[in-house]
C-alpha positions in Angstrom: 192.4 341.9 39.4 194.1 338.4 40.4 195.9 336.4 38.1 197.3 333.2 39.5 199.6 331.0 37.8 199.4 327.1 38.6 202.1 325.6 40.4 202.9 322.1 41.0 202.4 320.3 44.5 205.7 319.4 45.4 205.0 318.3 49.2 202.2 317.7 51.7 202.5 317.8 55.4 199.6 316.6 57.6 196.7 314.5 57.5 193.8 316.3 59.3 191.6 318.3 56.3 191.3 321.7 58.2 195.1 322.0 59.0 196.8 320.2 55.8 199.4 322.1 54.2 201.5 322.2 50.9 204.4 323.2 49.1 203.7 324.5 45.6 206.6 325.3 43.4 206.3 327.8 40.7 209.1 327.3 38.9 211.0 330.5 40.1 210.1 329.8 43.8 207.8 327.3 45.9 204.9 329.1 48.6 203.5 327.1 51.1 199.8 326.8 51.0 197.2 325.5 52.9 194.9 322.8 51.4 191.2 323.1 52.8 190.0 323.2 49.9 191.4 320.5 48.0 191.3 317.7 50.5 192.3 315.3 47.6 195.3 316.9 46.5 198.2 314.6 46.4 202.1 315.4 45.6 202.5 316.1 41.7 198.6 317.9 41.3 199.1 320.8 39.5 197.0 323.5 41.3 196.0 327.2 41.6 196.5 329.4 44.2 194.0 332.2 46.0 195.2 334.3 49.2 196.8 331.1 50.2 194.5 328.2 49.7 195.2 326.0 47.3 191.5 326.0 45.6 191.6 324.4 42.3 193.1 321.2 40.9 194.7 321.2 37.2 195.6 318.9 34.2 199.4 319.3 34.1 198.2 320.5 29.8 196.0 323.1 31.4 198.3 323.9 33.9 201.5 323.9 31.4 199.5 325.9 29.0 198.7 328.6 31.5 202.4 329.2 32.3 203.5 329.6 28.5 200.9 332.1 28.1 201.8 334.3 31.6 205.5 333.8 30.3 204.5 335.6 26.6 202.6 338.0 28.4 205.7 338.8 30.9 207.9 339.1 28.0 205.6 341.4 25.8 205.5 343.8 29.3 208.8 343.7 29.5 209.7 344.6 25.8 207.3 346.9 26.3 208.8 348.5 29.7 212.3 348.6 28.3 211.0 350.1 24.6 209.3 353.5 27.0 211.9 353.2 28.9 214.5 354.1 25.9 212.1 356.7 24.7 211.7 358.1 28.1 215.3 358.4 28.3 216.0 360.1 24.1 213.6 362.4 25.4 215.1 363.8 28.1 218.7 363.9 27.3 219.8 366.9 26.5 222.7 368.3 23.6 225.5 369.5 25.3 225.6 373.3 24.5 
């Protein structure tokens, strides 16, 4: 299973359509991408990201949406993580004799 997160076009270098690449900044770090596939895509498009090619174009609501709801579900697995983790770890520890 994928699950992208949209990132925001930050840069664009090139003009021919089958070698045009961008910069895409997720927040926490920026890929470059290749844009084939979105021959329209300008600096400040939000967009989603597949194996490297930029491949869908976003309404920065959509877009802004999509990252709150990856960041809930990020900080539910982590709760979650560090919650086994502490039971994983009463479990285990053992009374002194």
């Amino acid at each position: 299973m994928c699950l992208t997160i949209p990132g925001q076009l930050v840069a664009v270098d090139g003009t021919d359509p089958l070698t045009r690449t961008g910069v895409v900044d997720y927040g926490a770090e920026r890929r470059t991408v290749q844009l084939l596939y979105l021959p329209e895509a300008v600096v400040g498009d939000w967009v989603v990201v597949h194996a490297g090619f930029a491949t869908t174009r976003l309404a920065e609501s959509e877009a802004l949406e999509a990252r709150r709801l990856h960041a809930e579900l990020d900080a539910a697995r982590r709760a979650e993580t560090a919650g086994a983790t502490a039971a994983t770890f009463a479990a285990t520890r053992q009374e002194p004799a």
